[in-house]
C-alpha positions as CSV (number, residue, x, y, z in Angstrom):
1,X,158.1,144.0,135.0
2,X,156.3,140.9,133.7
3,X,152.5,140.5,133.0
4,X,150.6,137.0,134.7
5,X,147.7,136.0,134.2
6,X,144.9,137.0,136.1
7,X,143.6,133.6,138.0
8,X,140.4,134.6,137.0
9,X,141.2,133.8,133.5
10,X,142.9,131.1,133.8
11,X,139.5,129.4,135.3
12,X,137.7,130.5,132.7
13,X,140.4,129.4,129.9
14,X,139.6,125.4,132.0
15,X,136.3,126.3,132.1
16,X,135.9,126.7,128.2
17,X,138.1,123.7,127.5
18,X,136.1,121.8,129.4
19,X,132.7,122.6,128.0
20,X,134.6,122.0,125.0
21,X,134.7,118.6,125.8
22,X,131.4,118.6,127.1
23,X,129.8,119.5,123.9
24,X,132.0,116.8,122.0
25,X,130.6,114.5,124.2
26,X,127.2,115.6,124.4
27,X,127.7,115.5,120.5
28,X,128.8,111.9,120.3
29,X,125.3,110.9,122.8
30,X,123.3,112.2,120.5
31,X,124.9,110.9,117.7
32,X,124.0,107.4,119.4
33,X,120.3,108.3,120.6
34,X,119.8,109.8,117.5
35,X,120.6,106.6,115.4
36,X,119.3,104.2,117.5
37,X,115.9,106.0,117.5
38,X,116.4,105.6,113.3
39,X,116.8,102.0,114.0
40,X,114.2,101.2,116.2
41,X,111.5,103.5,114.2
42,X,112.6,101.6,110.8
43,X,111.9,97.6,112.6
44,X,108.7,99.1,113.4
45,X,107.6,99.8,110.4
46,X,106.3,97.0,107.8
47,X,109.3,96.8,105.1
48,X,110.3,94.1,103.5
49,X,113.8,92.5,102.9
50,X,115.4,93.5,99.2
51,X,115.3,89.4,98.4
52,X,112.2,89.3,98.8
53,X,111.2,92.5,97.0
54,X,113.0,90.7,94.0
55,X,111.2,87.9,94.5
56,X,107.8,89.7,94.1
57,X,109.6,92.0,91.5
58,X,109.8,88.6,89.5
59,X,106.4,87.3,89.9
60,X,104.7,90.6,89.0
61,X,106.5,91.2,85.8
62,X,105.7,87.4,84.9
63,X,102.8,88.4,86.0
64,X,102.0,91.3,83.6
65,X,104.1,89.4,80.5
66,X,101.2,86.6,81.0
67,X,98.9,89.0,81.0
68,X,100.2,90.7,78.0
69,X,99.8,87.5,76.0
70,X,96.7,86.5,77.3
71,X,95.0,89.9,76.1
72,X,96.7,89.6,73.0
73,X,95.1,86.2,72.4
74,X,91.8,87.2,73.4
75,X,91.9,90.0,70.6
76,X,93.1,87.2,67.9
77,X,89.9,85.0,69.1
78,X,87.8,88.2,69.4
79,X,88.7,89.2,65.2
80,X,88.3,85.4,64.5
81,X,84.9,85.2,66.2
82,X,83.4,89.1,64.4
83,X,84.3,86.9,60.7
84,X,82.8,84.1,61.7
85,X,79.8,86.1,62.3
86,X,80.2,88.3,59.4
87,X,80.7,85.2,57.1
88,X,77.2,83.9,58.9
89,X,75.8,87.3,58.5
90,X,76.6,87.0,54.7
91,X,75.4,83.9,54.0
92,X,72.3,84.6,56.0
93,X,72.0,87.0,54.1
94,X,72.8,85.2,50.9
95,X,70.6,82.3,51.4
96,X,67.5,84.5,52.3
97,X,67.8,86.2,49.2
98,X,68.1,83.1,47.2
99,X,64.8,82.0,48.8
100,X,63.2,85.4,48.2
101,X,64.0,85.1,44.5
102,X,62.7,81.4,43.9
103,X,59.4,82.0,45.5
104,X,58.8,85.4,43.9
């Protein structure tokens, strides 16, 4: 005596295989949505193309390297000028005591 299937089964067997493919589908939609919610969320916001980032990049560190120099200068200028005014300072100094000494 041989076994069959009961019919009932073999709906439900379809039944599962087909959800099966449901889910793959309703897997691949999302997939989509899902991505093209990414994409439209990232043109929305304000970023800005890598060429032009580098191009910025560039002027910043030129920038800053200018910068660098330019502060280095103003210290040279600074030490030159605190001499100048200790060398005035000393003959000031120098000349006011000369003075002091002749007339005293």
């Amino acid at each position: 005596m041989s076994k069959r299937t009961p019919p009932w089964l073999d709906d439900m067997s379809q039944l599962a295989r087909r959800a099966g493919k449901l889910a793959v589908a309703a897997r691949a939609e999302g997939e989509r949505g899902w991505k093209a919610a990414v994409l439209e969320l990232l043109d929305e916001l304000p970023l800005v193309q890598r060429d032009e980032f580098e191009v910025l990049r560039a002027l910043v560190l030129a920038a800053d390297e200018r910068q660098a120099a330019l502060e280095k200068r103003i210290a040279v200028l600074e030490k030159a000028a605190a001499a100048k005014r200790q060398a005035q300072t000393k003959a000031t100094t120098k000349s006011k005591s000369k003075t002091r000494r002749k007339t005293g």
